[in-house]
N, C-alpha and C positions, 0 to 999 in steps of 0.2 A: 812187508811181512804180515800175514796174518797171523790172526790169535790163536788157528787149531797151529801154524808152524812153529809159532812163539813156544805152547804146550810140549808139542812135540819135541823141539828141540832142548827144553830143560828136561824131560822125562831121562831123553837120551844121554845127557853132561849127566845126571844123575844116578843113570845105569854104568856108563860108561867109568864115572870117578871112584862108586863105589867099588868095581872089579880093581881098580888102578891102587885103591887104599887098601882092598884086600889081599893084591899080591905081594903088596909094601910093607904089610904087616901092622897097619895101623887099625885102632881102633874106631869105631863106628859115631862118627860124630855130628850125622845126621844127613837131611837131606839136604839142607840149602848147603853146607861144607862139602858135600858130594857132587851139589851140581858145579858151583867155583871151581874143586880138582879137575872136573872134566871138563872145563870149557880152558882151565891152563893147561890141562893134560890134551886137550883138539890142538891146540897152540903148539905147545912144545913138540910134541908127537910132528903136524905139518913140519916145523921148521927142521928139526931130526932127518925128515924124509926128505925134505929138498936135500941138504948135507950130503948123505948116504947116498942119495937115488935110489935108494930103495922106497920103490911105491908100493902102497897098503892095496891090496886084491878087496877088500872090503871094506863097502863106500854104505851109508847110510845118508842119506838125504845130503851129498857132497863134506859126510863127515865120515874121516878116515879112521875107521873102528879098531885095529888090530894098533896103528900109530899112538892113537889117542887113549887108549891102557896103556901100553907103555909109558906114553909121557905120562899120563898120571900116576903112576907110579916113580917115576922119576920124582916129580914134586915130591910125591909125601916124603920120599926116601933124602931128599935134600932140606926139605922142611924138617924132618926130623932128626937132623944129621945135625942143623943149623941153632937147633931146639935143647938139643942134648934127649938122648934117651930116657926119660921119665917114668917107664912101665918099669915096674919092680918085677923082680924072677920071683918066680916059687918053686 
């Protein structure tokens, strides 16, 4: 693996985990916490899809995009689940 795919593919866990914590409802806890979500949100998400057989139509450099928000979303929503809800209402 080269260093522009090495780049590329945290840009990507980064983009990817941030959408996944945004539809989760978490709060913004930076980039290296967004690239981790997405690289267990690429995981979960693959592993989802074998299950299912439902296959993701949108591939990113053999990273399955539509999968890989869901499962990060999944994380946060079980990390936070695991965590206890902490955000106070207003």
């Amino acid at each position: 693996m080269t260093l522009l795919n090495l780049l590329i593919l945290l840009i990507v866990s980064a983009i990817l985990g941030s959408l996944g914590a945004a539809i989760a409802g978490a709060d913004n806890k930076g980039c290296l916490t967004n690239i981790v979500v997405g690289f267990a949100g690429a995981l979960i998400g693959m592993w989802l899809s074998s299950k299912t057989g439902i296959h993701d139509f949108l591939y990113f450099r053999q990273i399955p995009v539509i999968w890989s928000v869901i499962g990060a979303a999944l994380f946060i929503g079980v990390v936070q689940m695991l965590a206890g809800n902490k955000r106070k209402k207003k």
